[in-house]
C-alpha positions as a Python dict, from the first residue, in 0.01 Angstrom:
ca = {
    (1, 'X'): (0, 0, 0),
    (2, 'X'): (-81, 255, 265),
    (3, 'X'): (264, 247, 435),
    (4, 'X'): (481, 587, 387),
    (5, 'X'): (209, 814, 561),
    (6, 'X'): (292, 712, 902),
    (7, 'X'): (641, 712, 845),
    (8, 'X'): (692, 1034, 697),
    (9, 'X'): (460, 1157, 1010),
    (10, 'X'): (771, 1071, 1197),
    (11, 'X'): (951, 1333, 1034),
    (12, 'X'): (849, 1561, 1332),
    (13, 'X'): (1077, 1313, 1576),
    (14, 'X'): (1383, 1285, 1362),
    (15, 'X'): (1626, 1499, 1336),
    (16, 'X'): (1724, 1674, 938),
    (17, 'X'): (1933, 1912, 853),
    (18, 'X'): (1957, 2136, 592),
    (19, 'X'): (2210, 1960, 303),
    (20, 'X'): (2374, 2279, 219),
    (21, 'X'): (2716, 2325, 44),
    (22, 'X'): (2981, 2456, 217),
    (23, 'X'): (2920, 2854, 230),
    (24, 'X'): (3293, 2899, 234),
    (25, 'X'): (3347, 3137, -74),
    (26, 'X'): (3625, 2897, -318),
    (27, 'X'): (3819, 3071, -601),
    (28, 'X'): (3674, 3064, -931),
    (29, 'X'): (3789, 3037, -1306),
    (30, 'X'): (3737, 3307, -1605),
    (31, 'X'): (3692, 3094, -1943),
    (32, 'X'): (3660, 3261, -2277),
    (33, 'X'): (3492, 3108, -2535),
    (34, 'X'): (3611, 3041, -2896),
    (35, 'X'): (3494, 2931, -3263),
    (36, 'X'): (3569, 2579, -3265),
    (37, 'X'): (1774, -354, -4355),
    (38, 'X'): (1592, -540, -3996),
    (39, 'X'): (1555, -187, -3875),
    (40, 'X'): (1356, -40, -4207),
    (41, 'X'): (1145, -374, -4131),
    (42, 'X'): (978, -273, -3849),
    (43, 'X'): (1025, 75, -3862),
    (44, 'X'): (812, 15, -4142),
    (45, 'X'): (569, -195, -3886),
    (46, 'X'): (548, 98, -3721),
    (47, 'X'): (470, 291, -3985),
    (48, 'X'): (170, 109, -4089),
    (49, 'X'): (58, 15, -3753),
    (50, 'X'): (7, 386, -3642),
    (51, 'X'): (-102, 507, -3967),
    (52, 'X'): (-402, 208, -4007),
    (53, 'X'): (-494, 287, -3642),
    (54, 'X'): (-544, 686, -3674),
    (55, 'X'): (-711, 619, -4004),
    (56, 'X'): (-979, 362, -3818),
    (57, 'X'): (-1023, 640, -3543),
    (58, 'X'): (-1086, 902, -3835),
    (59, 'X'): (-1328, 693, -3991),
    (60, 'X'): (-1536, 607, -3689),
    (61, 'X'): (-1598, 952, -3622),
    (62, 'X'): (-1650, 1074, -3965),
    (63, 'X'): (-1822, 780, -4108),
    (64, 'X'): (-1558, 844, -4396),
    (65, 'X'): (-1277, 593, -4413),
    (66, 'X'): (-953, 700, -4508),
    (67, 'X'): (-638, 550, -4644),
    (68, 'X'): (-330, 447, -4445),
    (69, 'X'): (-131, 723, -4621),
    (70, 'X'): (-351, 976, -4495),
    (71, 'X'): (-256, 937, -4108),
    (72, 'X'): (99, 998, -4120),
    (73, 'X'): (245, 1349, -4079),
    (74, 'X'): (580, 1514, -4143),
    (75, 'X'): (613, 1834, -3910),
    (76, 'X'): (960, 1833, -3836),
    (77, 'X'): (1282, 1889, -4031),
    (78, 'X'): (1639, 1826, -4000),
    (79, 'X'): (1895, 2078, -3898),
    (80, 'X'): (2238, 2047, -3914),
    (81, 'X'): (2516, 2071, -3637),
    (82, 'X'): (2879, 2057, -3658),
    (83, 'X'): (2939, 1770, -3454),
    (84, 'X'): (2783, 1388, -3436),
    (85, 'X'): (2784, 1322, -3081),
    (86, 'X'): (2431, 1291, -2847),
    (87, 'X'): (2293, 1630, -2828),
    (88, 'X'): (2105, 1638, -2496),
    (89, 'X'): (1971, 1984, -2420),
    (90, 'X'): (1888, 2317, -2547),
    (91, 'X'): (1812, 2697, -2454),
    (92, 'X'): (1775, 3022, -2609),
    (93, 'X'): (1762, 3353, -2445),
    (94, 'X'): (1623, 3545, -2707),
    (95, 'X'): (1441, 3407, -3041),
    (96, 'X'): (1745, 3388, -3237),
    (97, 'X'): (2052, 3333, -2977),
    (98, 'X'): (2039, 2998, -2802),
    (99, 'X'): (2296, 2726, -2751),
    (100, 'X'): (2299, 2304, -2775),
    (101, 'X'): (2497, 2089, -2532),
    (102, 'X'): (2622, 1748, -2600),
    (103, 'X'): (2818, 1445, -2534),
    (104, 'X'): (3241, 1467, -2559),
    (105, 'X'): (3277, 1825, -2451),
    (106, 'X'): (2984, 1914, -2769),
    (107, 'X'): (2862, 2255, -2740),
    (108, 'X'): (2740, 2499, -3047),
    (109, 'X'): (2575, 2865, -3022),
    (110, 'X'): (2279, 3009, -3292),
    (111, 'X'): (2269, 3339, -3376),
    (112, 'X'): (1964, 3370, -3670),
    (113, 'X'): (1680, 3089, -3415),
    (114, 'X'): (1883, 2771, -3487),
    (115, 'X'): (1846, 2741, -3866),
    (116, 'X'): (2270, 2736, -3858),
    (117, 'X'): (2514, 2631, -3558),
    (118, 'X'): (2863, 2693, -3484),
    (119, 'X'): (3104, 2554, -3245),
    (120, 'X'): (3225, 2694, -2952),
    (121, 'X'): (3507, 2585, -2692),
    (122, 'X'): (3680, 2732, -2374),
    (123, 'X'): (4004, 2855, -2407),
    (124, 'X'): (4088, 2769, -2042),
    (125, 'X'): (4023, 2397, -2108),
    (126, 'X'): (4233, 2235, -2332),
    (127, 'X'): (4090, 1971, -2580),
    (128, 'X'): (4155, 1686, -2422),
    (129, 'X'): (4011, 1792, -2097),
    (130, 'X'): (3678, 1930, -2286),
    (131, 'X'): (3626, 1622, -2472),
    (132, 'X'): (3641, 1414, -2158),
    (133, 'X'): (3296, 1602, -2037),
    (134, 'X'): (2954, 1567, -2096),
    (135, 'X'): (2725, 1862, -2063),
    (136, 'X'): (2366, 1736, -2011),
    (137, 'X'): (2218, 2123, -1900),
    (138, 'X'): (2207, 2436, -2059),
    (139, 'X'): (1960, 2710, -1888),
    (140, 'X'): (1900, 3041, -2011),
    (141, 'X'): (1719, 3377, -1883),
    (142, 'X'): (1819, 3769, -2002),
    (143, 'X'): (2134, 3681, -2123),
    (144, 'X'): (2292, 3490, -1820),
    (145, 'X'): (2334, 3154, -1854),
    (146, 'X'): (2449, 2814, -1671),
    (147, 'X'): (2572, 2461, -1803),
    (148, 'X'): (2629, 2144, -1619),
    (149, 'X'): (2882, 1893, -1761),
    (150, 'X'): (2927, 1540, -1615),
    (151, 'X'): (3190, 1445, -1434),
    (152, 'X'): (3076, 1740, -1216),
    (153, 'X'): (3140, 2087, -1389),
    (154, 'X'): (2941, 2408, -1355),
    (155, 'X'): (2970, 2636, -1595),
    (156, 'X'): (2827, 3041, -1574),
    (157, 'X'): (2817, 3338, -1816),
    (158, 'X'): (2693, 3647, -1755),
    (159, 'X'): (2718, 3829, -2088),
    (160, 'X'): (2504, 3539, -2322),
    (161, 'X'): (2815, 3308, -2361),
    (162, 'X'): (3100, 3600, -2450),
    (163, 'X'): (3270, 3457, -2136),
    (164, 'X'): (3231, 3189, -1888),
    (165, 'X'): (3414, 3129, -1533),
    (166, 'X'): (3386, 2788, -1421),
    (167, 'X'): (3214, 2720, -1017),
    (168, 'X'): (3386, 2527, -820),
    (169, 'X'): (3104, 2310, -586),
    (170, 'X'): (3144, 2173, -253),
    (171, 'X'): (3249, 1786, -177),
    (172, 'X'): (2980, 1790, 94),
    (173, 'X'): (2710, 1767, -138),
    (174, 'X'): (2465, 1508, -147),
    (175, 'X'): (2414, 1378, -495),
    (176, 'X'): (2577, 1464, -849),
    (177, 'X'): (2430, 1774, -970),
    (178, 'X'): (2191, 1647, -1253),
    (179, 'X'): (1953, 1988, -1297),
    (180, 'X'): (2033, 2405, -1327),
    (181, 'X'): (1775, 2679, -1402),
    (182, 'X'): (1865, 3008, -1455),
    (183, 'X'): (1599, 3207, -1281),
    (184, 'X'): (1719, 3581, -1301),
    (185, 'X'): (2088, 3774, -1226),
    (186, 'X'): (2306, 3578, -1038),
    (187, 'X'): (2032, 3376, -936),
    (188, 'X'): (1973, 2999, -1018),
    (189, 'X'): (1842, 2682, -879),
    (190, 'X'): (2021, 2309, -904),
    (191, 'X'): (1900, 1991, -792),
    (192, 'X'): (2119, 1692, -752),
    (193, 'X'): (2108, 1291, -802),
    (194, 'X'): (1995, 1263, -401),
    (195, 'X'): (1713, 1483, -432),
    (196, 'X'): (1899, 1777, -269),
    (197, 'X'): (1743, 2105, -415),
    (198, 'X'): (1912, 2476, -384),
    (199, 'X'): (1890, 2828, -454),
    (200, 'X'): (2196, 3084, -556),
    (201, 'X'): (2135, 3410, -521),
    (202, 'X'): (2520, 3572, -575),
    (203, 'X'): (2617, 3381, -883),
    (204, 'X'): (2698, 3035, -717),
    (205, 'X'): (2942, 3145, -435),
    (206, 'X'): (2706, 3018, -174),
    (207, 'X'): (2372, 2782, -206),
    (208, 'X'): (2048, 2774, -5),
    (209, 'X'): (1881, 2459, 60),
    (210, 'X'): (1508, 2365, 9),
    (211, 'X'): (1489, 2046, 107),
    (212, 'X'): (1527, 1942, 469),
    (213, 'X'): (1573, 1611, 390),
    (214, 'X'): (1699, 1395, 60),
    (215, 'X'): (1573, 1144, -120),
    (216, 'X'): (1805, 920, 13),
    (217, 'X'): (1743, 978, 377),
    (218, 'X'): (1346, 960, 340),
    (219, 'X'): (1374, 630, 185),
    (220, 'X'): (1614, 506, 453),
    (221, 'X'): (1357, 646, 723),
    (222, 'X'): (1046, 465, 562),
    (223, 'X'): (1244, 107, 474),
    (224, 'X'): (1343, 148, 876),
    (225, 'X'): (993, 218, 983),
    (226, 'X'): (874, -157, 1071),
    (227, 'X'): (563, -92, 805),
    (228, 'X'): (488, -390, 640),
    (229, 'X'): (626, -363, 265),
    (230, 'X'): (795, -42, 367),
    (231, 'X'): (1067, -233, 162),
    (232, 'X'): (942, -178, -139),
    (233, 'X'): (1047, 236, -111),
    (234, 'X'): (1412, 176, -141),
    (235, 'X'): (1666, 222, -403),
    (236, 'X'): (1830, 517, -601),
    (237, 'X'): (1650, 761, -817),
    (238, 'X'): (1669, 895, -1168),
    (239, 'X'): (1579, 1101, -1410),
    (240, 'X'): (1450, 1383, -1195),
    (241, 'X'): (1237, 1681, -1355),
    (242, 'X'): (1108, 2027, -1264),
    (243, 'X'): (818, 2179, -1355),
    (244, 'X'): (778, 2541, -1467),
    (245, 'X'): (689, 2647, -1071),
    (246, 'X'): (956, 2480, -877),
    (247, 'X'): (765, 2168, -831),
    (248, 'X'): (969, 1824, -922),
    (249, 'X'): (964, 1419, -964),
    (250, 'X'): (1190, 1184, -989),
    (251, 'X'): (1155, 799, -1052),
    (252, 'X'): (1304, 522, -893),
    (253, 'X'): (1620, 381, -1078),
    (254, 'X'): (1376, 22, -1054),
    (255, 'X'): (1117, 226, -1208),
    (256, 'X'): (888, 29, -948),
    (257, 'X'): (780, 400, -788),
    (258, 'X'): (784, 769, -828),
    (259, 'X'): (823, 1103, -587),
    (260, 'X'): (720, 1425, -568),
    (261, 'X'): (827, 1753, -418),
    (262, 'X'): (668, 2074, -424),
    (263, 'X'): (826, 2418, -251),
    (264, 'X'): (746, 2433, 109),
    (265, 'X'): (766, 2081, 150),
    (266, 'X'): (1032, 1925, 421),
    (267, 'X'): (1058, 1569, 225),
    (268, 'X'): (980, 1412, -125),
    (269, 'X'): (666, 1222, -81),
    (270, 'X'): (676, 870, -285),
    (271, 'X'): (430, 751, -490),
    (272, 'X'): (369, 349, -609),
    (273, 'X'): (359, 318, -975),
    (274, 'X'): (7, 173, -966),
    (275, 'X'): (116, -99, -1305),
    (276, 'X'): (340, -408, -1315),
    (277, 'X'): (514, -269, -1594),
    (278, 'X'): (880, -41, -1553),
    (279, 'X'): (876, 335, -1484),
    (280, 'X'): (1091, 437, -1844),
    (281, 'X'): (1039, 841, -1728),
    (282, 'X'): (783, 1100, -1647),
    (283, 'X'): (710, 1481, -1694),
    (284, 'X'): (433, 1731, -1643),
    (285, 'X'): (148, 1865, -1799),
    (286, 'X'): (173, 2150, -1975),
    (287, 'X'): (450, 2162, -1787),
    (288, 'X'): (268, 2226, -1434),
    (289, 'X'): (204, 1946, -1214),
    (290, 'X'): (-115, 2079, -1082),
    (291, 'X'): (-221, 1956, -1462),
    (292, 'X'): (-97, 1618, -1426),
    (293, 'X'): (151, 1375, -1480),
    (294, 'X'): (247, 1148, -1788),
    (295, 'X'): (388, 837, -1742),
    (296, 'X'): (570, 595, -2017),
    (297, 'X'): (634, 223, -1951),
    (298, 'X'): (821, -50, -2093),
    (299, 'X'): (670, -195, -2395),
    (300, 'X'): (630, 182, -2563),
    (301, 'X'): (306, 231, -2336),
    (302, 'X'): (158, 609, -2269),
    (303, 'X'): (-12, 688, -1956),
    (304, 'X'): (-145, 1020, -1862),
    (305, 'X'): (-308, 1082, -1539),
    (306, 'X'): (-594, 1373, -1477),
    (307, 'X'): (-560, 1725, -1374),
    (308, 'X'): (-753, 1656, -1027),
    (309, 'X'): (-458, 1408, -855),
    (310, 'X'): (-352, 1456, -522),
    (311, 'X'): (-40, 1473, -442),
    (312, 'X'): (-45, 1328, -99),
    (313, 'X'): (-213, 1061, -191),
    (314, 'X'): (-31, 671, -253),
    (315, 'X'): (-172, 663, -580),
    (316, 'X'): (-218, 837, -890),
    (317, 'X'): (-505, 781, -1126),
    (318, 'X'): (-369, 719, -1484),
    (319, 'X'): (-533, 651, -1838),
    (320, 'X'): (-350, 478, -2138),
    (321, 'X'): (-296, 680, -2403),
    (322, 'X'): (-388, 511, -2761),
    (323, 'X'): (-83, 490, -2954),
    (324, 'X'): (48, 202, -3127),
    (325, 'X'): (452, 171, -3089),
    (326, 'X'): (554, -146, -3218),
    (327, 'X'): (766, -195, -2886),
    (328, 'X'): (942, 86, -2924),
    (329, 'X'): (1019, 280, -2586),
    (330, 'X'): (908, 641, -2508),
    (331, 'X'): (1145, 881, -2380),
    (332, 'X'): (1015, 1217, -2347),
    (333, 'X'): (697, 1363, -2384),
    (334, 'X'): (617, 1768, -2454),
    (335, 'X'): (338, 1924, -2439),
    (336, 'X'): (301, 2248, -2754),
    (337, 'X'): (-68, 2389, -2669),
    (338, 'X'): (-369, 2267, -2471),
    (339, 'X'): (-463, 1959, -2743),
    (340, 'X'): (-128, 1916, -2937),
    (341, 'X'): (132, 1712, -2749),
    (342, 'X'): (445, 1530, -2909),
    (343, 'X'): (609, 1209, -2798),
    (344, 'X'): (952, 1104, -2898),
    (345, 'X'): (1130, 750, -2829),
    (346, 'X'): (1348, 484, -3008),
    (347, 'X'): (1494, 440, -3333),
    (348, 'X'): (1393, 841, -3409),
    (349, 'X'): (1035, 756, -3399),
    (350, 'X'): (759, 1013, -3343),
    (351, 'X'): (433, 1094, -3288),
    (352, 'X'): (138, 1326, -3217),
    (353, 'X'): (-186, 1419, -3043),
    (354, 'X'): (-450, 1656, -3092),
    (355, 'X'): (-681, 1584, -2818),
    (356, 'X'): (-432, 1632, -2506),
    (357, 'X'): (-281, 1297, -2521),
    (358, 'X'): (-553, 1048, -2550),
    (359, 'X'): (-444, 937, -2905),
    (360, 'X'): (-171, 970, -3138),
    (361, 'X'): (-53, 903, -3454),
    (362, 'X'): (278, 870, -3616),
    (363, 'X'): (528, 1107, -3749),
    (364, 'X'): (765, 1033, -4023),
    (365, 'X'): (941, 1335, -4000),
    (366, 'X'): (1257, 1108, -3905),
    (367, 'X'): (1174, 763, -4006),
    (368, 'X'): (1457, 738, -4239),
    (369, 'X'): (1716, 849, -4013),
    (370, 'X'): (1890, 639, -3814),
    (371, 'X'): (1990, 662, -3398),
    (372, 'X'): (1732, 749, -3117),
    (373, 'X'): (1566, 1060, -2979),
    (374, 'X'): (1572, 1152, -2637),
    (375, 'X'): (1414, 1497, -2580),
    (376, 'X'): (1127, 1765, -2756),
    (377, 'X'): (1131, 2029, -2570),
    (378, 'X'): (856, 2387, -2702),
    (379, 'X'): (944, 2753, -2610),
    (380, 'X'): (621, 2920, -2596),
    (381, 'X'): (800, 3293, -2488),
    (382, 'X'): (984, 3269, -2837),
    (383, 'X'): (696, 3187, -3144),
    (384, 'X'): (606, 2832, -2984),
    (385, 'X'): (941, 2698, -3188),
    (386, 'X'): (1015, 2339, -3104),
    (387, 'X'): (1314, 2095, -3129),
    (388, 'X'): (1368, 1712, -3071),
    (389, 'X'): (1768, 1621, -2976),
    (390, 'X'): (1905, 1279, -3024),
    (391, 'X'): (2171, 1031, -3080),
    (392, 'X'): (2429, 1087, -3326),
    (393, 'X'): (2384, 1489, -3344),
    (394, 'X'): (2037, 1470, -3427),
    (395, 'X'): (1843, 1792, -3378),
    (396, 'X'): (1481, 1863, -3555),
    (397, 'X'): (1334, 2143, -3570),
    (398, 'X'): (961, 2193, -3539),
    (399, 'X'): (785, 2346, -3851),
    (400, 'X'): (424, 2224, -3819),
    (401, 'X'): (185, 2045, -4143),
    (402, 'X'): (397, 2243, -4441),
    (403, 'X'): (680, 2032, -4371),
}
């Protein structure tokens, strides 16, 4: 469909606004922190399926065949945390101090790289107020550090967690805060559920927009146009990601198309999906965009598009990645060099590619573990370590072919 150019032409004739927060200073809060049988079936399908295709790859090429055993690897390992709820993100600002954020108020601090975890809590919130929060964003950088808790709570230290005060955020904005990035002192950058993106540069007390116009907004403009099928661009959006340079995506909550946004940019520019199957989530990479994009869909499918894409264009050219998932769903995808790349997805299954993402094989590393795994995320500026986070406090900690 060649419908949004002309509408997001019209840009020029409407009149935007910058969504910014109110720059009214608001009082904010010191905290202090203180110590605080079906399913082995086909996991076992899975098993074998992976494991009999990477050994029929293996033998083509080497003329040599190989048994089933051979294909499976076990990289990661288990590490334990002191509580069992969903860990969703993680940060370090050093290669041995880094924190984990979680479901029900879950938050834990490393001092020796993550091999042990403690728990920490605020002393300004009480424990039934903590548990009631989710914090889905932790973000790091020379020892000043943000978290973002759902319902709405922003959280800021400036001496590597000793102390926290909490900032308060205007009503006016558009969205739910869903992403923070700590990009230096006092300076950070948030984007929020509507597509709204801004910068802080005095520690939160006032925010700079970069978008001119939301997602919501451009998507109301377009459906409004009078295009034919201009329809089809409407809806909410999710799961929205950044890339290491400032550039982002975000998928429609149908998973029927994507968007992009890059700085300079006045609006998000949306993009069709370009398969009948559901948008699960996407990323970058290598984590630029000017690499690529990966794609998963419904059915545990792996698409990963080429570094030449254009991001004005309707389309985006994608290829199907070769790995065999039983069904099981893809959640996140990370990318550890130039050839190795790691994708994680449901029921704690794993797997990995050594030629950039055009085939995989499976990881056992936690086959025997029960729950799901949501994220793998690599720091290259501390040793290349790596970690996957899951359901159920699950956290795994990347230790390459002696595990």
């Amino acid at each position: 469909m060649k419908l949004f150019s002309a509408a997001l032409l019209a840009v020029a004739a409407t009149n935007v606004s910058a969504f910014a927060p109110s720059g009214r200073v608001h009082q904010r809060t010191a905290l202090s922190m203180t110590a605080s049988d079906s399913e082995e079936d086909r996991r076992s399908f899975v098993t074998k399926t992976a494991a009999t295709t990477a050994a029929g790859i293996l033998a083509t090429s080497t003329a040599i065949p190989l048994p089933a055993s051979a294909a499976a690897t076990k990289q990661w390992r288990q590490v334990k945390v002191p509580f069992e709820d969903t860990v969703y993100d993680i940060d370090f600002d050093s290669p041995t101090h880094g924190y984990i954020v979680g479901a029900r108020g879950s938050f834990a601090e490393t001092n020796d790289g993550g091999q042990t975890w403690e728990p920490r809590s605020f002393s300004n919130l009480d424990a039934e107020e903590e548990i009631t929060y989710r914090f889905q964003v932790v973000s790091f950088k020379d020892g000043e550090g943000w978290v973002l808790g759902k319902p709405t709570l922003l959280l800021h230290t400036k001496d590597g967690g000793k102390s926290w005060e909490r900032i308060p955020l205007s009503p006016k904005l558009p969205g739910e805060p869903t992403g923070i990035l700590a990009l230096g002192p006092n300076q950070a950058e948030m984007i929020t559920s509507s597509g709204a993106v801004y910068t802080t540069e005095n520690a939160g007390r006032n925010w700079k927009a970069q978008v001119k116009e939301t997602i919501d907004a451009t998507l109301n403009r377009i459906s409004s146009s009078g295009v034919s099928g201009a329809s089809y661009f409407t809806g909410s959006i999710v799961n929205e990601q950044r890339d290491n340079v400032g550039a982002y995506l975000a998928v429609s909550s149908r998973g029927n198309f994507f968007l992009t946004w890059e700085p300079g940019q006045d609006f998000w520019i949306p993009h069709n999906r370009g398969t009948p199957r559901r948008i699960q989530n996407m990323g970058f990479v290598r984590g630029d965009i000017k690499n690529g994009l990966w794609m998963t869909l419904n059915g545990g499918k792996l698409l990963v598009s080429s570094s030449s894409v254009d991001l004005n264009s309707e389309e985006f050219p994608f290829d199907e990645a070769n790995i065999k998932t039983g069904g099981y769903g893809i959640t996140d995808v990370a990318w550890r060099s130039d050839n190795e790349v790691w994708a994680v997805g449901g029921s704690n299954t794993m797997y990995v590619s050594k030629d950039n993402g055009k085939n995989f094989v499976f990881d056992k590393s936690a086959n025997d573990i029960p729950g799901n795994l949501y994220n793998v995320k690599f720091f290259p500026e501390f040793g290349n370590q790596g970690w996957a986070l899951g359901s159920s406090g699950l956290l795994l900690n990347y230790v390459g072919e002696k595990a």
